[in-house]
C-alpha positions as CSV (number, residue, x, y, z in Angstrom):
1,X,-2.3,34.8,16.1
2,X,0.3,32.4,17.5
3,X,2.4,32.9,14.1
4,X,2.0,36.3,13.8
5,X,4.0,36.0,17.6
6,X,6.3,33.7,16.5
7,X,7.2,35.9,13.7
8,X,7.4,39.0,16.0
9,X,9.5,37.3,18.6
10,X,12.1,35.6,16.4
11,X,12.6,38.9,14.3
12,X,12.7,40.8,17.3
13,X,15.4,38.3,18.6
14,X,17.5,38.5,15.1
15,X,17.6,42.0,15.0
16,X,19.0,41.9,19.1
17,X,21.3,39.5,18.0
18,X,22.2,41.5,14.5
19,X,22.8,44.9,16.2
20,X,25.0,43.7,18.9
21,X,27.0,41.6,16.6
22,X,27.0,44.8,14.5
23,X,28.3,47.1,17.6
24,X,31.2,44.4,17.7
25,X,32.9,43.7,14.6
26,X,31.7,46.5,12.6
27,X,31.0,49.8,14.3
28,X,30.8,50.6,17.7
29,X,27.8,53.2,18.3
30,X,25.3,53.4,20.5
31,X,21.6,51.8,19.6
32,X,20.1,52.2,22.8
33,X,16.7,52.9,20.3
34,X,16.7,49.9,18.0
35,X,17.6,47.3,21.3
36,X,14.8,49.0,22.6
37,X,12.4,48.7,20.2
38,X,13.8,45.0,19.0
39,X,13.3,43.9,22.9
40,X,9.7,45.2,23.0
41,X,8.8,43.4,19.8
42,X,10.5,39.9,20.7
43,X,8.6,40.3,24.4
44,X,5.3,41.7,22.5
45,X,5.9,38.2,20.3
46,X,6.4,35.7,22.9
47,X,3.6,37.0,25.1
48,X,1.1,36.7,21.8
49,X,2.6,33.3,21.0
50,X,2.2,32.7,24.6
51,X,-1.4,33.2,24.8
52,X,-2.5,31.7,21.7
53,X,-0.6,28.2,22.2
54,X,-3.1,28.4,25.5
55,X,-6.4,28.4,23.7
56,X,-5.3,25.6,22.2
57,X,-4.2,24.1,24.6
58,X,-7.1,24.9,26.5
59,X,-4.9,25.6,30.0
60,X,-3.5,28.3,31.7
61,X,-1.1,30.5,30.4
62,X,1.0,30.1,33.4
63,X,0.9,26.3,33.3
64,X,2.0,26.1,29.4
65,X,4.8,28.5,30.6
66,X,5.9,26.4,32.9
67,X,4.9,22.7,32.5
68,X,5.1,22.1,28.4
69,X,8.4,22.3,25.9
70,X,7.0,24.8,24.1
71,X,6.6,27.4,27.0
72,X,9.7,26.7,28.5
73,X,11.8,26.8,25.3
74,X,9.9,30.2,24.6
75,X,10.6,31.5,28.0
76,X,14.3,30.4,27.6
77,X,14.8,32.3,24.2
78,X,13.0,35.5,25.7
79,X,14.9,35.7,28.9
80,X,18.6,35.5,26.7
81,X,17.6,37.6,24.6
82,X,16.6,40.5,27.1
83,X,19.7,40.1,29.1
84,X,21.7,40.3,26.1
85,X,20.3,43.5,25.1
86,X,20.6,44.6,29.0
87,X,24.6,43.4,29.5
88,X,27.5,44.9,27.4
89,X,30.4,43.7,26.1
90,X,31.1,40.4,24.0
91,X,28.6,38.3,27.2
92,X,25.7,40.6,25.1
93,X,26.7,38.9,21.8
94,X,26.6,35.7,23.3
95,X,23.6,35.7,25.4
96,X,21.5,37.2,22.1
97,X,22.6,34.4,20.0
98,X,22.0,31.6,22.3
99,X,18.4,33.4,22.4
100,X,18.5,32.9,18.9
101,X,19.2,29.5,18.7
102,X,17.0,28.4,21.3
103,X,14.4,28.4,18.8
104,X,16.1,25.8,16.8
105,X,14.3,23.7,19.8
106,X,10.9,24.6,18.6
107,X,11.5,23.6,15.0
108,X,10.9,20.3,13.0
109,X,14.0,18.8,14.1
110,X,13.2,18.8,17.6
111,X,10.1,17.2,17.4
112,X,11.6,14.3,15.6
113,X,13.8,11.6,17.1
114,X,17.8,11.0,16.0
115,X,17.6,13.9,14.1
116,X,19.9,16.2,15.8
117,X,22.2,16.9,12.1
118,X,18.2,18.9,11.0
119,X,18.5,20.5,14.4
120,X,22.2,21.8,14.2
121,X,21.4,22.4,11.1
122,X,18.3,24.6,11.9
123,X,20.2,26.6,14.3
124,X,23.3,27.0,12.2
125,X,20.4,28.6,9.7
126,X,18.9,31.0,12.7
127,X,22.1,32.2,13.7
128,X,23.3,33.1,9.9
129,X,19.8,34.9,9.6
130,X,20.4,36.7,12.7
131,X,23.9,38.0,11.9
132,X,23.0,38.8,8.3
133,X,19.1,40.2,8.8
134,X,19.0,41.2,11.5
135,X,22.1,43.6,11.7
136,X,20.9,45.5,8.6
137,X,18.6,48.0,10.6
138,X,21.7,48.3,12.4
139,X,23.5,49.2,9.0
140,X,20.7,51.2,8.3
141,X,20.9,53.3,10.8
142,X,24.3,53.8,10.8
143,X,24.8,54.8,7.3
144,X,21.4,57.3,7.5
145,X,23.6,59.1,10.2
146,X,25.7,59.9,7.8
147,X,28.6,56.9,9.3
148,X,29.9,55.6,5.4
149,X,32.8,53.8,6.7
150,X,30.6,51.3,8.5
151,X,28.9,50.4,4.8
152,X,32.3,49.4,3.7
153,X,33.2,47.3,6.8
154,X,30.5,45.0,6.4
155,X,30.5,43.2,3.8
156,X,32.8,40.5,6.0
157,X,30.1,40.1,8.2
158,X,27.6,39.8,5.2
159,X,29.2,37.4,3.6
160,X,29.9,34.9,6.0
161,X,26.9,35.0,7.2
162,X,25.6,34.3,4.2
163,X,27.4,31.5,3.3
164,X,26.7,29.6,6.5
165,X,23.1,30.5,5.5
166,X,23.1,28.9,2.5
167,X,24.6,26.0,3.1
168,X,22.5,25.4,6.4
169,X,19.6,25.8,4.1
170,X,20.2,23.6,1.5
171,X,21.2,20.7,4.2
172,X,17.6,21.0,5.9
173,X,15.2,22.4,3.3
174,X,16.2,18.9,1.1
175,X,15.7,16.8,4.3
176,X,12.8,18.2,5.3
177,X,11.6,18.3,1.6
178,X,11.7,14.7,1.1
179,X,14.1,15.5,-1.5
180,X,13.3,17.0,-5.2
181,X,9.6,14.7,-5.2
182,X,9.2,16.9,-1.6
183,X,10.0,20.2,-3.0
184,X,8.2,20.0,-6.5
185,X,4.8,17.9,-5.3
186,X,4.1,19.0,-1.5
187,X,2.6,22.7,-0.1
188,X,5.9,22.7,2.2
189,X,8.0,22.3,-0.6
190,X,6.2,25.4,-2.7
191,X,6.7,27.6,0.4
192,X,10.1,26.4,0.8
193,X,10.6,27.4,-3.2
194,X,9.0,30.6,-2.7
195,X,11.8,31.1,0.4
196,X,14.6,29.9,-1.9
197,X,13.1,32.9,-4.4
198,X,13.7,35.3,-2.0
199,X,16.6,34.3,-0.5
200,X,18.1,34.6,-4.3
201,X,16.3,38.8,-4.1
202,X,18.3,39.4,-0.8
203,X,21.4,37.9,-2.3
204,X,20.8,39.9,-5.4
205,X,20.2,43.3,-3.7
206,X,23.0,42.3,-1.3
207,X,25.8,42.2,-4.1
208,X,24.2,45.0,-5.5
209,X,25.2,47.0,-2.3
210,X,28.4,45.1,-2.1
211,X,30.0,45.9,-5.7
212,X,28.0,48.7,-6.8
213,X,26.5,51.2,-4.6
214,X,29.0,51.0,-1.5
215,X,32.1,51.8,-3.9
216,X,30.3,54.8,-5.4
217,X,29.6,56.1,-1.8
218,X,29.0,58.9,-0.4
219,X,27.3,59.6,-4.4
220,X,25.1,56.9,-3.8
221,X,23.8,57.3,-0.4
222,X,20.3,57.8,-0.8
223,X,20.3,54.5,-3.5
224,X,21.9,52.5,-1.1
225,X,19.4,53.8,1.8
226,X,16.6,52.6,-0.7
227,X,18.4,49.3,-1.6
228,X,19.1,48.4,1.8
229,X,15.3,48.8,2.8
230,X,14.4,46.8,0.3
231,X,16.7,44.1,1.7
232,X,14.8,44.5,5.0
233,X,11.5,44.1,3.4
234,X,12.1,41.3,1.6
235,X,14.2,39.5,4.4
236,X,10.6,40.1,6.4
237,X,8.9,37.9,3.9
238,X,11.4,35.3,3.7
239,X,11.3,35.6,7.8
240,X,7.6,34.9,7.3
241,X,8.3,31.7,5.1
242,X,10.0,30.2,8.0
243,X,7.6,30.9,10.4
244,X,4.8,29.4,7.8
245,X,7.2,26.4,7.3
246,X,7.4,25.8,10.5
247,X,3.9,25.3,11.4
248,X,3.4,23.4,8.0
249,X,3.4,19.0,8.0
250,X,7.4,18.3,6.5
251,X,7.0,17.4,3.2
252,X,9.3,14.2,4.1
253,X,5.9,13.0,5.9
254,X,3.6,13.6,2.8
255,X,3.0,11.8,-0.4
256,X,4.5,14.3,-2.9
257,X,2.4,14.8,-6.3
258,X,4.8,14.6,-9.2
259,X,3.7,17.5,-11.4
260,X,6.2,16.7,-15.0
261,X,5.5,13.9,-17.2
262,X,9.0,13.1,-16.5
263,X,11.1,12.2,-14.0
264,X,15.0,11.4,-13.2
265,X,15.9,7.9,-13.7
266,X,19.4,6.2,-13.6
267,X,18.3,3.1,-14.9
268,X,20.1,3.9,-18.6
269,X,23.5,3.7,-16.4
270,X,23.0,-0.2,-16.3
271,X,23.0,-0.6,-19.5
272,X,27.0,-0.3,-20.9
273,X,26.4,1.3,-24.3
274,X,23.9,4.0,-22.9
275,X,26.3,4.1,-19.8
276,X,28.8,5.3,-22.5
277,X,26.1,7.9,-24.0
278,X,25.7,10.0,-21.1
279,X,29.3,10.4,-20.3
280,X,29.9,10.8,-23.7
281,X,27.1,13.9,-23.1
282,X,29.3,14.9,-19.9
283,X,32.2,15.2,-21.6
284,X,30.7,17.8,-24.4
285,X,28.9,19.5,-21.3
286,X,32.0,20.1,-19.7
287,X,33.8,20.9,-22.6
288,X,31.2,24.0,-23.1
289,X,31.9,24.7,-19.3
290,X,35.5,25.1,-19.9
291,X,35.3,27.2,-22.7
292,X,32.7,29.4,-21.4
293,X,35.4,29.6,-18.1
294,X,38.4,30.5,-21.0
295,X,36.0,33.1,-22.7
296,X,36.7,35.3,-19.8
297,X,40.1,35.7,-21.1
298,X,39.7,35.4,-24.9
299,X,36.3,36.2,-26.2
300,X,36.0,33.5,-29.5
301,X,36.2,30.8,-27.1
302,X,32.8,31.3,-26.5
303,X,31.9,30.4,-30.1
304,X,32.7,26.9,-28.9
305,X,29.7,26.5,-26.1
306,X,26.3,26.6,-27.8
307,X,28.7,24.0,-30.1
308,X,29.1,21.9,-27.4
309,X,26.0,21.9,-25.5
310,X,24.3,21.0,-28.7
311,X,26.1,17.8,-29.1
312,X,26.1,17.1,-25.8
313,X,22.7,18.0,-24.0
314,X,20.4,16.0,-25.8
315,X,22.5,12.7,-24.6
316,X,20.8,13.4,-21.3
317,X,17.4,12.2,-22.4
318,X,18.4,8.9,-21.5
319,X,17.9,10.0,-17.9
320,X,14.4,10.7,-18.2
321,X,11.4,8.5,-17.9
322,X,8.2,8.7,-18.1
323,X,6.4,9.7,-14.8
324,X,2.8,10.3,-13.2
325,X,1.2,12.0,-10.2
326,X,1.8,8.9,-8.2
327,X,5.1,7.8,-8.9
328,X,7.3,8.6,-6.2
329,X,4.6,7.1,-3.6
330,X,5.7,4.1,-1.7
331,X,3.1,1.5,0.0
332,X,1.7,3.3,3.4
333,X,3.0,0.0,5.1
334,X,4.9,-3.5,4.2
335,X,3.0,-6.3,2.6
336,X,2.0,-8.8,4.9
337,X,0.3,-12.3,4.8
338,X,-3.3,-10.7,4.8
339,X,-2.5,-8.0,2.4
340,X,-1.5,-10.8,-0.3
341,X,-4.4,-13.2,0.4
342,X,-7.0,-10.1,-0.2
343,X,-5.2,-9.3,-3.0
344,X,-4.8,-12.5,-4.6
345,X,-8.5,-12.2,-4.2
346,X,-8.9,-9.0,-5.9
347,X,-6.7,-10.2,-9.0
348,X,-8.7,-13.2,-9.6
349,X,-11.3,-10.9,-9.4
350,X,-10.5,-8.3,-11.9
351,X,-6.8,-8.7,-13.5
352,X,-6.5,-12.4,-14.4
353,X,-9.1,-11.7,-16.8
354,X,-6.1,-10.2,-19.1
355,X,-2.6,-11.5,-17.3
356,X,-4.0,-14.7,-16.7
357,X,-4.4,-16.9,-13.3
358,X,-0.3,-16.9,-13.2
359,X,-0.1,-13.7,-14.3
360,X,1.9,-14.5,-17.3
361,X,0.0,-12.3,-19.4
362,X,-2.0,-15.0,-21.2
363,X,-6.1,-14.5,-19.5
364,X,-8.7,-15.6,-21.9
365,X,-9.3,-11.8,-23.0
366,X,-5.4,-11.0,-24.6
367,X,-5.9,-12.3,-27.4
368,X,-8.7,-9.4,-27.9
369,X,-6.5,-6.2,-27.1
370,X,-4.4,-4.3,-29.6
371,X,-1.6,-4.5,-26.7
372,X,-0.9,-7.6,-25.1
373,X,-0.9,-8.0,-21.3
374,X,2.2,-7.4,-19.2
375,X,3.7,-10.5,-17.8
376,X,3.4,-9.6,-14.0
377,X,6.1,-12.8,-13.3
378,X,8.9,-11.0,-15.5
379,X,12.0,-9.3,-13.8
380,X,11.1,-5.9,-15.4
381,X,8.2,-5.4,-13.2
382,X,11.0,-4.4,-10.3
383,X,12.1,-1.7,-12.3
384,X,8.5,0.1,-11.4
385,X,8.2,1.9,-8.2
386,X,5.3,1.0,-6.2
387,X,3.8,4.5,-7.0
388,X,3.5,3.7,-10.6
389,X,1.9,0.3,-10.3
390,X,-0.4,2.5,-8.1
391,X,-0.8,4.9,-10.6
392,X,-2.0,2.3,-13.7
393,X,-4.4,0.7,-11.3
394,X,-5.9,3.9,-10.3
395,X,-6.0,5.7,-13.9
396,X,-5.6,2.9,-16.2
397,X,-3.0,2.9,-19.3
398,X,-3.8,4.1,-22.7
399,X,-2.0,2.9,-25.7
400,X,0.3,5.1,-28.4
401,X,-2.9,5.7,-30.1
402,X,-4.0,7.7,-27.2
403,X,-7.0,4.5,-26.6
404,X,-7.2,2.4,-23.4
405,X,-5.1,-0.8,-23.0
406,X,-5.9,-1.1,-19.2
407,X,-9.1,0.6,-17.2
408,X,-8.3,2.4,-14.3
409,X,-9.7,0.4,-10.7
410,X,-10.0,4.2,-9.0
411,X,-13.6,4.3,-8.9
412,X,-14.1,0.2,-8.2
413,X,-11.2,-0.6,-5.7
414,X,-10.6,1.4,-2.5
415,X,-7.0,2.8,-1.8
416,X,-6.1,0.0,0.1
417,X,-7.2,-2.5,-2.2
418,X,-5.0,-0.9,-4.4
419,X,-2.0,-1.3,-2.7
420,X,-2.9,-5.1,-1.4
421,X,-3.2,-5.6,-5.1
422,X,0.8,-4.3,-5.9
423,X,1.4,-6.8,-2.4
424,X,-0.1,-9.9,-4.0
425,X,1.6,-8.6,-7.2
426,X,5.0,-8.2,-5.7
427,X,4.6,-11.1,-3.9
428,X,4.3,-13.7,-6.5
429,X,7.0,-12.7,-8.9
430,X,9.5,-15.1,-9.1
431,X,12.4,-12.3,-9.5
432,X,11.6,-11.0,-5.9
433,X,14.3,-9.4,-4.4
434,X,13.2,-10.4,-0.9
435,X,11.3,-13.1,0.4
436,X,7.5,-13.1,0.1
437,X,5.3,-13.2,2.9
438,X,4.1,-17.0,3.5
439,X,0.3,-17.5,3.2
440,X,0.4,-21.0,4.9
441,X,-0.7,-19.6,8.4
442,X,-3.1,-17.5,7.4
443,X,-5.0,-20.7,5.1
């Protein structure tokens, strides 16, 4: 209930804000109708948000009006946006879009602290949506009266609107993401992927209007109604992937599930001669970029690209490592005098067995496996994020014949025990970029 409001009274706002911004730069004609109709959906949205935010609040309706954020922010963007639909002039324009972006104060960036570049950001976003969605009933209208010239004054509008929609995008979907571990491995990240989908039909069906049905006007009127419907449907759906994202956890705050067996890694840049490699791979890859760029201009360039790519794409393997569900998962909090001494006990317990008491890989049992034990007091064991040291405990490690080296500790240790294990771990190695925690106190 509350989302279907929320989605009612922000696309009720955009398409306020759209038509008036429409009347202004692109044709002046009275849409007494659609204001009408968008100001009865954004008050029908609010009201229905309204009431359900109540029940679970559990108070009043008048009191979470009133006396919370939420209500008051809500009340703020319905009130702009009605007088904007109510005054004329260029004060209409602006009254609707501060509506608009009033909502930016209901989004994830408002509820976090020192975050006000995800809040600019957010209302950067609405505002682009707004001119660009919601102005094409406006359009709509306009050119189903039979008004053609209006199709072809547009695009302006269109496009820089959706320019400062992209780029508003990009800057808070990858914050809010957690980055690409956020958008491949968390449910906000697939929704936010499934809104990046649609955002690529709208731009699609967008330049389809733009180059291809608008020039062959007033032949293609009916096609262009059709396309431009379309674009309204399907900037519905991606209206209703913000308003799911919304009410979804960030996926900055979860613990992303890698889903590849491989993963990005810049560690082959340390090294000089596979430093040299991958810009050697660069090079070829922009070699094929600047041929396919001539090819415009003479055709057999092109012959030189797959060429190019060949020798240099497979260069960039070197940038790959191996990965696991776990491995871009970091420790739930830092290691602390406790968390070492319980897992010093848990290593003693069931690791020193095969790495040995100093953890030198030398416990009674190497000698016995086809693989010997890693040496847990060697530098290399800071090139492994915590999440895959969490990942080998958990599941184990199996060998290049496919048989276990290492059992898995998932269905002995708990999660914590786990991690106090990677503490103890961390905490001993002599290579250890920080200080460890001292145990004396807590002996």
């Amino acid at each position: 209930m509350e989302q279907i409001g929320h989605f009612c009274a922000i696309a009720g706002a955009m398409t306020v804000f759209g038509t008036l911004l429409f009347q202004m730069v692109v044709f002046d004609r009275a849409m007494r109708r659609l204001l009408a109709a968008a100001v009865s959906v954004t008050i029908a949205g609010a009201i229905a948000s309204l009431v359900a935010q109540s029940a679970e609040f559990g108070g009043p309706v008048l009191t979470v009006l009133t006396s919370t954020w939420f209500g008051q922010v809500l009340a703020m963007q319905t009130l702009l946006v009605v007088l904007g639909a109510c005054v004329g002039g260029r004060a209409a324009v602006v009254l609707a879009g501060l509506g608009v972006v009033a909502a930016a104060g209901r989004g994830h960036g408002a509820a976090m602290a020192d975050e006000w570049g995800l809040m600019a950001s957010h209302a950067v976003h609405l505002l682009a949506s707004a001119a660009w969605l919601g102005s094409l009933p406006a359009l709509f209208v306009t050119v189903l009266a039979g008004d053609l010239v209006a199709a072809r004054r547009y695009a302006g509008l269109g496009g820089i609107a959706v320019l400062a929609l992209a780029c508003s995008a990009a800057w808070q979907g990858w914050g809010l993401a957690g980055g690409l571990p956020g958008l491949v491995g968390t449910p906000y990240g697939a929704v936010l992927c499934l809104k990046g989908g649609l955002f690529a039909g709208l731009l699609a069906a967008a330049l389809l209007n733009r180059y291809r049905l608008v020039p062959a006007l007033p032949g293609a009127r009916r096609v262009l109604l059709g396309s431009m419907i379309a674009e309204i449907g399907i900037g519905g759906l991606a209206t209703v992937a913000a308003v799911a994202l919304a009410g979804m956890e960030p996926g900055m705050h979860e613990r992303p599930l890698w889903p590849f067996a491989l993963q990005p890694s810049t560690l082959a840049l340390v090294d000089p001669d596979l430093r040299r490699e991958v810009i050697g791979g660069l090079l070829w890859c922009g070699l094929a970029g600047a041929l396919a760029l001539a090819g415009w201009w003479r055709r057999m360039l092109w012959i030189g690209v797959p060429v190019a790519l060949w020798l240099g794409v497979p260069h960039f393997d070197l940038l790959l490592v191996p990965a696991y569900p776990t491995s871009f998962w970091q420790a739930p909090a830092p290691a602390t005098p406790e968390s070492v001494a319980h897992g010093e006990t848990l290593y003693l317990q069931h690791c020193a067995g095969c790495h040995g008491v100093g953890k030198q890989g030398d416990g009674p049992q190497a000698k016995s496996l086809s693989i010997p034990p890693a040496d847990l007091t060697a530098e290399h064991l800071w090139d492994h994020a915590d999440g895959e040291l969490f990942w080998w405990l958990t599941a184990g490690m199996a060998g290049a014949d496919g048989r276990e080296v290492m059992p898995g500790f998932g269905g002995v240790l708990s999660e914590d025990d786990r991690w106090a294990l990677i503490d103890a771990i961390r905490a001993t190695n002599p290579h250890r970029p920080l200080p460890a925690p001292s145990l004396h106190h807590h002996r």
